[in-house]
N, C-alpha and C positions, 0 to 999 in steps of 0.2 A: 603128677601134681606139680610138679618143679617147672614143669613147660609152660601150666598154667599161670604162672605169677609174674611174668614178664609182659605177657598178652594185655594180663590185667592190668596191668599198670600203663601200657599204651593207650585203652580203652578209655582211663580215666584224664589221661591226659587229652585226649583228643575230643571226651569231654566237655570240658571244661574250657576247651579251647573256643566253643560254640555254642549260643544260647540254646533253647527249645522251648516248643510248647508243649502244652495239653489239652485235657479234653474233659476229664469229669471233674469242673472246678479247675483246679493246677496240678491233676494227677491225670496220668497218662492211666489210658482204660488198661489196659494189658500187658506187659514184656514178652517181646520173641511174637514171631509173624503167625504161628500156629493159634494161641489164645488175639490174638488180636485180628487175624483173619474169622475167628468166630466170635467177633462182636466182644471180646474182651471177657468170657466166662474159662472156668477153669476151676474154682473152688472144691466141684466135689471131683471132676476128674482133668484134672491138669495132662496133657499132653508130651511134653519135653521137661528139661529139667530145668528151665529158665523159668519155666511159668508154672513149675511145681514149689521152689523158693518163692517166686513172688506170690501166689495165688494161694496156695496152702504145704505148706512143708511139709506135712504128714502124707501128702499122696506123692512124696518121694517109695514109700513102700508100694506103692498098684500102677507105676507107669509102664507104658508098654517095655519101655528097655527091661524091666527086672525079669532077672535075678540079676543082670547086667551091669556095666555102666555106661554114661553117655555122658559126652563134653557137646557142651553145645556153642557158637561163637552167632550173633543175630545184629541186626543192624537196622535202626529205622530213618529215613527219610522224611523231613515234616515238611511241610511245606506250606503255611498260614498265611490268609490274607485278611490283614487289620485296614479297618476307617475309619476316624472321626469325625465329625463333625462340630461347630459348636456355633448357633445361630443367634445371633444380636438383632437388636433392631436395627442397627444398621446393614444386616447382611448377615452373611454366612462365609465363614471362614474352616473349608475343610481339606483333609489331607488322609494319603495313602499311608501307611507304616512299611519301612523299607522291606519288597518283599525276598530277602533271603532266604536260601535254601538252608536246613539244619540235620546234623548228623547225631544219630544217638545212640549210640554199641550197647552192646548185651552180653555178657558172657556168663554161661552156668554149666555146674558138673557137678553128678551125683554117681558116690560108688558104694558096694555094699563092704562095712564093716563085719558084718559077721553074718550065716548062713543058719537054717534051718527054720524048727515052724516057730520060733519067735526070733525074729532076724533085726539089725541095727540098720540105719545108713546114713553117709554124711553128705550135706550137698555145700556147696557155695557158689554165690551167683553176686554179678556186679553189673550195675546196670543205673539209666539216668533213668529217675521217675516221676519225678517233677521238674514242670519249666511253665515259664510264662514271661512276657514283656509284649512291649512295644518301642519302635524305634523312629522317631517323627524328627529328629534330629538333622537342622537345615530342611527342613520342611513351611509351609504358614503357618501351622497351628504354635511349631519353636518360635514364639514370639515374646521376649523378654523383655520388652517396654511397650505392651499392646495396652494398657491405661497408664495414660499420665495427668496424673493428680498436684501437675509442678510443684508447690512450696512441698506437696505431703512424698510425691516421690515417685517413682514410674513400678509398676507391674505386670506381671507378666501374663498370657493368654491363660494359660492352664497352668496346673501341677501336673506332673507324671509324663512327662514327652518323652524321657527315656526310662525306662522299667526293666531289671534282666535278672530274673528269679533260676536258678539249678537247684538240683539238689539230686546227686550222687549216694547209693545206697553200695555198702559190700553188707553181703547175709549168706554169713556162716549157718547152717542149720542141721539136724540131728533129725532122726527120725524114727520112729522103736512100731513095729508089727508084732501087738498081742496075738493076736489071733489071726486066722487066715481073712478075716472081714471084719477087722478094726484095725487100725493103725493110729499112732500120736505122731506129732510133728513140733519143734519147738526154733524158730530162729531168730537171731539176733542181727539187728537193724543199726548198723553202722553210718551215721548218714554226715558227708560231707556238702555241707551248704554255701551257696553263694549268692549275694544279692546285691545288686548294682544299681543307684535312681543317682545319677551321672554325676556323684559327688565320690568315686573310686567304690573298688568290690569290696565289702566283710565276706569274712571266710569264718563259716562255723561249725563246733562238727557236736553232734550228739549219740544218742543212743536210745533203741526202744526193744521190743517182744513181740514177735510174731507166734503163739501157739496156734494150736489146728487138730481137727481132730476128720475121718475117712470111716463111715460105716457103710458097707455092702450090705443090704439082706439080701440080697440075690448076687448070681455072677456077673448080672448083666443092668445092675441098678447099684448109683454111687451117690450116699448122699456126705456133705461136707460143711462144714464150719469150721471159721477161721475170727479171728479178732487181731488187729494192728495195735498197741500203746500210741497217747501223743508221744509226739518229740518235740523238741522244744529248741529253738535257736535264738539268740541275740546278738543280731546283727548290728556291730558296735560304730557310732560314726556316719552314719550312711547319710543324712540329710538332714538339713535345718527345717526341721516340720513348723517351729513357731516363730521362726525369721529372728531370732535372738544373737544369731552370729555365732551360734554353737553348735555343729553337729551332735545331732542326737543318737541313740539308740533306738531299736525296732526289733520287736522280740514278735519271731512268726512262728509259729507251731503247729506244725504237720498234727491233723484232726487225727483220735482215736476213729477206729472203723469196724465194724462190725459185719460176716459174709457169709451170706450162706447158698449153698448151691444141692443142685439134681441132674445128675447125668443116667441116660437110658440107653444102653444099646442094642440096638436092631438087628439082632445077630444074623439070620437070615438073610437080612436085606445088604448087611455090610455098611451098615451105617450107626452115625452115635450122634445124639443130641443132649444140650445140656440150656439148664437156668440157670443163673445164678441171679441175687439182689444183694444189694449191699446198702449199709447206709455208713453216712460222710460226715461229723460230723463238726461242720464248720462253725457254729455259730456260739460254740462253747471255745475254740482254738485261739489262742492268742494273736493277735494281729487282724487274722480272718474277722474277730466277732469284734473287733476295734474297728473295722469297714462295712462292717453290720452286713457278712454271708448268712446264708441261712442253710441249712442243713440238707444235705442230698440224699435221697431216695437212689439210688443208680439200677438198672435192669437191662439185665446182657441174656439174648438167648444166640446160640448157634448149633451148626449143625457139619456133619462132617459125612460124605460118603465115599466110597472106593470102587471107581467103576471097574477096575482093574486091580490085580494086587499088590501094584506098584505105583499106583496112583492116588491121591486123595482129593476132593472136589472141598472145601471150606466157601459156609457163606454166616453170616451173625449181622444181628442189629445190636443196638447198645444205646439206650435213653437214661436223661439224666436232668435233672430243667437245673436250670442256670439258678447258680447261688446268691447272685449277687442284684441286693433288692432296688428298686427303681425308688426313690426320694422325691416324688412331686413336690413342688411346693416348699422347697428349701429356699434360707433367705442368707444369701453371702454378700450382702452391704456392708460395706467398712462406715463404721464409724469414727472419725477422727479422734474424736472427746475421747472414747472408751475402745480400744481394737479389740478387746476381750467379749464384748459384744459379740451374738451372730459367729460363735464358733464351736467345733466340737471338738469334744477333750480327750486325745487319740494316746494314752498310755503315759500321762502327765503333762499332754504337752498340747495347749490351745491351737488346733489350725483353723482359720476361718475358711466358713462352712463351702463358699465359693470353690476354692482349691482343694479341700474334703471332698467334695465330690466329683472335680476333675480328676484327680488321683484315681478316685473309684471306680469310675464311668472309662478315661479315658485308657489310665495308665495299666489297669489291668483288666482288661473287657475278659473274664474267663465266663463267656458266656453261650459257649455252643453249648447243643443239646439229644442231638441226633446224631446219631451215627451208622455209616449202610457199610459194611465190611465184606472184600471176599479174600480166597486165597487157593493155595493150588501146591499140592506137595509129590516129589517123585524120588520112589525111594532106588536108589543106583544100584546098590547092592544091599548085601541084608545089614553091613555096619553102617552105610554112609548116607545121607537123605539130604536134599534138598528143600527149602523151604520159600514161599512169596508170598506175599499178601497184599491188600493194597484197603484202605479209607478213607473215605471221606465224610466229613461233619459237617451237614448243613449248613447256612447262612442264617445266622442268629442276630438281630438287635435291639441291644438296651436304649433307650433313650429317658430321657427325665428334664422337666422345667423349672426354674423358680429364678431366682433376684442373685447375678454376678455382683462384683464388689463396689460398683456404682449406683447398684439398688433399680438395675433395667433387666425387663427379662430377658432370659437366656434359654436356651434348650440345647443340650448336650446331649451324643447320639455315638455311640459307636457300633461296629460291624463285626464279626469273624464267623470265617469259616476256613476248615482243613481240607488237606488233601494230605498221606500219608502214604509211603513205599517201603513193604518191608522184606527182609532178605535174612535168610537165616540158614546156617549149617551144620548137621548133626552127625556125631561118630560114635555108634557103640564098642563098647571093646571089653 
């Protein structure tokens, strides 16, 4: 455990040192290339001990390592490509979001506290699981006198041109085996946050509850429920949302979740499938339902076989429709007489509705929806294993029309889709 805490602590630096994105909403489908190589399920049988913390901590008691332990170290590669658009009548003015590569470490280890037919164990796993932005930054759409209104004053093309959401999890978790086919699981959710809209980063940290619960009725059938707590951040300072000259506050709140999953294995065949569903729910979450998300359905199936018994084949899908609602018909005309006019009231604080919905549309497009997953594992020896995976999320776009702050239409449009690589390494001991 002592070797452990050093690592971690590089993980989290290195971090935090580089944004990221996501996928269902601003939450990454899966931790560690095994669950995420199958479409992001895990709930009722979690695979490794990175995606036993994150997916359900009670099935630290039924992974293949037990009676065992296993340190796991996992690594992802994101790779997103962001568009906007925003179309005037005089034209169209659009741009690329800078396409950088992103790095996002994983690390988890579960060992047994105590032995026999009702046994203890503890795991803990550190890992980045939320991310989102864009980065338009010296781009056209970064245009900060794109209306001038001379005596009334010059403004800008959009809100939101630079966006840069993290949030860093440590989860310590417990896990108790009543019986040979039931297990509890309980972990606690340490969440380091960071948000950036290019007025400097707020750093915030919370806390939330992971329980979980693993019933077998057979050897070869798992089913699982799990429930996430919100968390709650206030991010203090981050931007002048009603142009007042005063940084404001923005309080974003990691949605309560709810998961449940079905894993079957094929014993015969050497293979194992699993569902899992989950639901997201954004539209109750602070911040999120101040952007008016609406709440996610998510649906992960994969499948895992072993042509050899050293080899494993991983393939999963993962669907999930985009949170974030289209606003036809919005009217962001300034009024000179009145600027209270034509705005929405985002957590006390009036933004006209114009730049409300370029924040929305541009600055945080979390709108992919699909996703086609595979992956590929070979185990070295009986402690040591290898792991890869790889994803990709369709090509997704929101777009929406109404009246920018001149009272001329406008149509705002953005794009994304993923490509993700991932790399993971496993030691039983």
């Amino acid at each position: 455990m002592k070797k452990l805490f050093p690592v971690v602590i590089f993980s989290l630096v290195l971090f935090y040192s580089l944004p990221s994105f996501a996928t269902n909403g601003d939450n990454l489908i899966a931790i560690g290339p095994i669950a995420r190589s199958m479409g992001g399920v895990g709930i009722a049988e979690p695979m490794d001990a990175i995606s036993a913390v994150f997916s359900n901590p009670a099935a630290m008691c039924f992974g293949d390592y037990c009676p065992a332990s296993e340190d796991d170290f996992a690594g992802t590669v994101f790779m997103p490509k962001i568009k906007a658009k925003i179309t005037h009548v005089a034209g169209a003015v659009e741009s690329n979001s800078k396409n950088n590569v992103y790095a996002i470490p994983a690390l988890g280890i579960t060992v047994p506290i105590t032995s026999g037919p009702s046994s203890w164990r503890f795991g803990l796993a550190a890992y980045g699981v939320t991310g989102l932005g864009v980065d338009y930054r010296g781009k056209s759409i970064d245009n900060p006198t794109f209306y001038n209104f001379g005596p009334f004053g010059q403004f800008p093309l959009v809100s939101g041109e630079y966006t840069s959401l993290q949030i860093m999890k440590f989860a310590p978790a417990i896990a108790f085996q009543s019986t040979q086919n039931l297990s509890f699981g309980l972990a606690l959710h340490i969440d380091y946050a960071a948000l950036d809209l290019r007025k400097g980063t707020s750093i915030g940290y919370t806390f939330g509850v992971q329980p979980g619960i693993i019933y077998k009725p057979a050897d070869n059938i798992s089913l699982g429920l799990t429930y996430v707590s919100p968390q709650e951040v206030d991010h203090k300072n981050i931007t002048d949302f009603n142009q007042d000259g005063t940084l404001d506050t923005l309080t974003l709140e990691s949605p309560q979740q709810v998961g449940f999953g079905i894993a079957y294995t094929f014993v015969g065949l050497r293979a194992f499938f699993e569902a899992d569903v989950k639901w997201i729910n954004w539209a109750d979450a602070k911040g999120y339902k101040d952007f008016d998300w609406e709440d996610q359905w998510v649906y992960a199936i994969g499948a895992q076989v072993e042509p050899a018994e050293n080899l494993s084949l991983r393939i999963g899908y993962n669907y999930s429709k985009n949170p974030v609602k289209a606003h036809n018909g919005f009217n962001g005309s300034i009024n000179p007489s009145d600027f209270s006019l034509n705005t929405t009231n985002v957590q006390g604080k009036l933004i006209n509705n114009y730049y409300y919905e370029t924040f929305r549309i541009i600055g945080f497009p979390a709108i992919v929806e699909q996703h086609l997953t595979f992956g590929v594992g070979y185990k070295v020896t009986d402690k040591f294993s290898i792991h890869m995976g790889f994803m990709h999320a369709f090509e997704q776009t929101i777009k929406e029309s109404g009246l920018d702050i001149a009272g001329t239409s406008v149509t705002l449009e953005s794009k994304l889709s993923e490509n993700s690589i991932d790399f993971g390494l496993a030691w039983r001991f």
